[in-house]
N, C-alpha and C positions, 0 to 999 in steps of 0.2 A: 298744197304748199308743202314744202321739203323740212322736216326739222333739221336740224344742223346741229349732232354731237362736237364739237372741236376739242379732238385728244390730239391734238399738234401738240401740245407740251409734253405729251408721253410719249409720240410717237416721231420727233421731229429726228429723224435716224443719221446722225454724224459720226465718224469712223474718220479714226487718221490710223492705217493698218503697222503696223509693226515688226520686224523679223521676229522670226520665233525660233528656238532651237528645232532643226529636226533632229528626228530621231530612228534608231533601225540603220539597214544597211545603206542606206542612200545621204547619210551625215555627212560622212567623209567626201561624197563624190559631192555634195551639194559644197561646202566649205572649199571644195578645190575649184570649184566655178564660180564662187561666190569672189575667192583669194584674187580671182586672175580680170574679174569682171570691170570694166573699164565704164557703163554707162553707169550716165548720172542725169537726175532731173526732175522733175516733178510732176504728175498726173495727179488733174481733178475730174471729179464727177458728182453726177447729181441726178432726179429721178424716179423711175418707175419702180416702187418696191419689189415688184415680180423679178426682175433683175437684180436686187440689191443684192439676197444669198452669194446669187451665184459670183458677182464682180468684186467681194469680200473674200470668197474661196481663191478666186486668182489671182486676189492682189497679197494674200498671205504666200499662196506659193511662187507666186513673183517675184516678192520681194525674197525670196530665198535665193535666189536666182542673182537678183540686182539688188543687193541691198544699200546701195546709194540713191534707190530713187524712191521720193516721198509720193506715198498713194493720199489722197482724200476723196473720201466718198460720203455722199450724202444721199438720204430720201428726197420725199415731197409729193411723186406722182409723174407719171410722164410726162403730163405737161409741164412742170419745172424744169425735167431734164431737157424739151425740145427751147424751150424759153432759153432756156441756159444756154443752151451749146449754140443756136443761132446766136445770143449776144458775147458768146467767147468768153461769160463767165466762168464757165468748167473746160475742160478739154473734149469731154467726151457726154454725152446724154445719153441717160440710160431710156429706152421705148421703146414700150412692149405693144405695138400696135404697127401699124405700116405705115411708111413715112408718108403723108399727103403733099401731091405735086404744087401747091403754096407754100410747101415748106422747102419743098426740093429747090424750087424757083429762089429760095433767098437761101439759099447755099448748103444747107440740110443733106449728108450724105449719111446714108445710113448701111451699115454692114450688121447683119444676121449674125449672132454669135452662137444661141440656141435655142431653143423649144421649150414651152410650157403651154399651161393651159389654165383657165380659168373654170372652176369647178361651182354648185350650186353645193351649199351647205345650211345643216338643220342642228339644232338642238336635240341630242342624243331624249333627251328628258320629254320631249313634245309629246302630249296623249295621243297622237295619230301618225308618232313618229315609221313605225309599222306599216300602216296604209300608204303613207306617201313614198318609200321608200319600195313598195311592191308598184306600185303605180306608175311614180317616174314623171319626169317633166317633159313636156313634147315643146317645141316651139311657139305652140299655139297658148300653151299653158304657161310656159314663163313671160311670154308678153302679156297674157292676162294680169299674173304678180306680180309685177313692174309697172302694171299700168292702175293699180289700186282699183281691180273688175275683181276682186276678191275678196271681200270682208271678213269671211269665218269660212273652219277649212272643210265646210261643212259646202260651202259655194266653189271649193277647191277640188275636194273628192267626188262632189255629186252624194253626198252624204249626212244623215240625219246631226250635225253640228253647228253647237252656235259659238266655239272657242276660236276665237279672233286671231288669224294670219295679221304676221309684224314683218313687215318686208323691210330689209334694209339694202343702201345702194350705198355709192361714195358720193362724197363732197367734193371734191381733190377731179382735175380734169386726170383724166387714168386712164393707161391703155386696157386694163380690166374689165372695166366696166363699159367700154366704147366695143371691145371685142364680146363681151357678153351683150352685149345689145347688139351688135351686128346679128350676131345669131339668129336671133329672130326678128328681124330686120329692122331693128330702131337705131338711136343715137345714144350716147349715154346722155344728153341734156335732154332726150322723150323718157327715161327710169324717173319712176316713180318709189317712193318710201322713203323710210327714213335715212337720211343721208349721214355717213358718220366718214370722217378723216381717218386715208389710209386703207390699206389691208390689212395689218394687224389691229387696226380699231373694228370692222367688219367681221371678224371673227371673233372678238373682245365679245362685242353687240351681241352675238349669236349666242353665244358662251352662258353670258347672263342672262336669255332672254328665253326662254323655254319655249315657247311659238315662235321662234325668230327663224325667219331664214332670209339667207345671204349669197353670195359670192366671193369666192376668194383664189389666188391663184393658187398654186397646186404646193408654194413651201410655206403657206399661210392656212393652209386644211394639213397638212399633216406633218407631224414631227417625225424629223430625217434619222433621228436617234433611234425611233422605235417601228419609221416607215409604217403607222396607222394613223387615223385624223387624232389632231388633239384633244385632250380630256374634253369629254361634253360638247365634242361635234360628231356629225359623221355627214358623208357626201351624197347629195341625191341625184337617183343614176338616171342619166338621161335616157328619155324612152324614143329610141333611134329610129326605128321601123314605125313611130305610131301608132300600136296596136293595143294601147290601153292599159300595159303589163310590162313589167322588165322579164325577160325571156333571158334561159340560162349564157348565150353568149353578151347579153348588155350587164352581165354580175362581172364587172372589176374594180372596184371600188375601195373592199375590202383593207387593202393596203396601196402606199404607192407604186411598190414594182410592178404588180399588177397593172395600175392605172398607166404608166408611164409606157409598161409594155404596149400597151393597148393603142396609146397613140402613136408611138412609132410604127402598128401594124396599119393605123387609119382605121381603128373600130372605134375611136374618136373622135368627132368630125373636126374638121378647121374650117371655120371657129367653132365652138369656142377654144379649140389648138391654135398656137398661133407661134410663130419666130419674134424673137425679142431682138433688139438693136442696142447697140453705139450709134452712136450719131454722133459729128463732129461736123464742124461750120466747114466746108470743102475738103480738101484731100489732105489728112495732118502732114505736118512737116514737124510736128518735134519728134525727134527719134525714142524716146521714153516712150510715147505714145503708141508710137508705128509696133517698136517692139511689144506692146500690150496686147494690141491687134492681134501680132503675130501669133504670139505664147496663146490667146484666149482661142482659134481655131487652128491648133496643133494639139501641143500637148496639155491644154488647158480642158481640151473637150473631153477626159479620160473622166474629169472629174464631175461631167453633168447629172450622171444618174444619182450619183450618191448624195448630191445637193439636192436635187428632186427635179433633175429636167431632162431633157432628151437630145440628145448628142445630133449635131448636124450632118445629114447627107452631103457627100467628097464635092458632087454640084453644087451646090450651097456652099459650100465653104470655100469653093475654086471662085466661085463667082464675089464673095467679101474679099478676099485677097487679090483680086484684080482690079478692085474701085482703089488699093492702096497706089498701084501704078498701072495711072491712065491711061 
C-alpha cells in the first residue's frame, strides 16, 4: 500500500502572469509592438508540472508582446490538465506524456511544444550515495525500486548493507511518472513507494530524506540559476549499455547543459526523454490562443534551453503547426 504525502496546499501552482517591464535594447522595439498590438483575450491552463516552467516563460514574454491578453496557468499533474482541456475548463492542457487514442477519440488534440525528460534522483547525503552513482540504474533495476524487490541498498548494490532504500513515486495521475514507468515497461498505477503530490513534493521528499530516491522532471532536479541539481540532490545516471558501471560517455549529469545536450544527441533514451504537449478539446478557434500556439513554436523555442528543456526539431514543429489548420 501507497502512503500518500498531500502537499497540495503547498504545492497547488496558480499564476495569473503579468507584463513586466523589459529591459536592454529590445524595450523600445517591444513597447512599439506592444503600442500598436490589437489582440485581446484570455488563455487558461492547467496541468503537468514538467510544463509549467516552461508555459510561465512564454506567457511572461507573450504578454510583452500582447499585453491585453490575460494568461492563467495552473498545476495539478497531467491528468488535470487532460481532464481539464477535454471538459473545456482551460483552453489549453499542459501533457507531458503522449496523447492516448481515447482521449483523441473525445476530441483531445495535442501539439508538441518541447522536450524534457524525467531523471532518477538521490539524496546527496545517502551513505552509498558513491556506489549508486558509479553503478547506475539499468531497467531491470529501477522496476526492481518501484516494485518494492528492494528493501536495503544492500539488496540494491549486491552489497554487505542493511540501510533501508525509501522509494518515492507521485500521487497526482502525471506524465512523469507514467513516462518513467514506461521505461521499463510498467504503468505508473504498477510504481510502487511512497507516493507524495507533485514534482516539486518528489524532490521536497528526497531533499529531507537521506535514503530517498525519486524521479523528477529535469526543472525539478535542477536549478536553471545555477544549472546544477538542487541543494541536497543529485541525479542517478542511467546505466544505458548494462554493463554494471557508468562508463565515461553515460557521465552527463553533472550540470543541466550537459544532460539536455545529451538528449538532443539521443545518448538519452526516449523515454524516459519525451515531448511535452498542449492539448485543447479539437482545433482552437480563439485567436489569443492560436496566437500562443504560434509564439510557443517560433520564437518561444529560443527560450527552452535556459528553462531546462530541449528545443524541437523544424519536423516536429511543421507537423504542431499544421494540426492548427486542418
Amino acid at each position: 500500500m501507497k502512503k500518500l504525502i498531500w502537499l497540495a496546499s503547498i504545492f497547488s501552482l496558480v499564476l495569473t502572469t503579468s507584463c513586466k517591464p523589459s529591459s536592454g535594447k529590445n524595450e523600445s522595439q517591444n513597447d512599439q509592438i506592444a503600442a500598436g498590438d490589437t489582440l485581446k483575450g484570455e488563455i487558461s491552463f492547467s496541468g503537468a508540472f514538467a510544463l509549467y516552467p516552461m508555459v510561465v516563460k512564454w506567457a511572461d514574454e507573450f504578454r510583452k508582446l500582447h499585453p491585453n491578453v490575460r494568461i492563467d496557468i495552473s498545476g495539478g499533474g497531467a491528468g488535470k490538465g487532460m481532464t481539464d482541456a477535454l471538459a473545456k475548463v482551460v483552453d489549453l492542457g499542459m501533457v507531458s506524456r503522449e496523447i492516448y487514442e481515447v482521449e483523441a477519440q473525445k476530441g483531445a488534440l495535442g501539439f508538441a511544444v518541447v522536450k524534457d525528460a524525467v531523471v532518477a534522483t538521490i539524496n546527496v547525503a545517502n551513505p552509498h550515495f558513491d556506489d549508486v552513482c558509479k553503478k547506475g540504474l539499468t531497467k531491470a533495476t529501477a522496476a526492481a525500486l518501484w516494485n518494492n524487490q528492494y528493501a536495503t541498498y544492500g539488496d540494491l548494490l549486491g552489497i554487505e548493507s542493511t540501510i533501508p532504500v525509501h522509494v518515492y513515486t507521485r500521487s497526482d495521475a502525471c506524465g512523469a511518472a507514467e513516462t518513467w514507468a514506461i521505461w521499463f515497461g510498467k504503468r505508473q498505477e504498477q510504481l510502487q513507494g511512497t507516493a507524495v503530490y507533485g514534482d516539486p513534493g518528489v524532490s521536497a521528499a528526497v531533499q529531507k530524506d537521506r535514503v530517498g530516491i525519486g524521479y523528477n522532471n529535469i526543472a525539478y532536479a535542477y536549478d536553471m540559476r545555477t544549472h546544477k541539481p538542487y541543494e541536497g540532490l543529485a541525479v542517478i545516471p542511467l546505466d544505458i549499455n548494462e554493463n554494471g558501471q557508468i562508463d565515461e560517455d553515460e557521465k552527463f549529469y553533472g550540470n543541466s547543459a550537459d544532460l539536455i545536450k545529451a538528449i538532443g544527441e539521443g545518448r538519452y533514451p526516449s523515454p524516459p526523454a519525451r515531448d511535452l504537449y498542449l492539448v485543447s478539446n479539437g482545433v482552437p478557434r480563439n485567436p489569443a490562443v492560436v496566437e500562443f500556439i504560434k509564439y510557443a513554436l517560433s520564437e518561444g523555442q529560443k527560450y527552452a534551453i535556459e528553462t531546462g528543456y530541449i528545443p524541437l526539431p523544424e519536423t516536429t514543429i511543421d507537423q504542431s503547426l499544421k494540426k492548427l489548420n486542418p
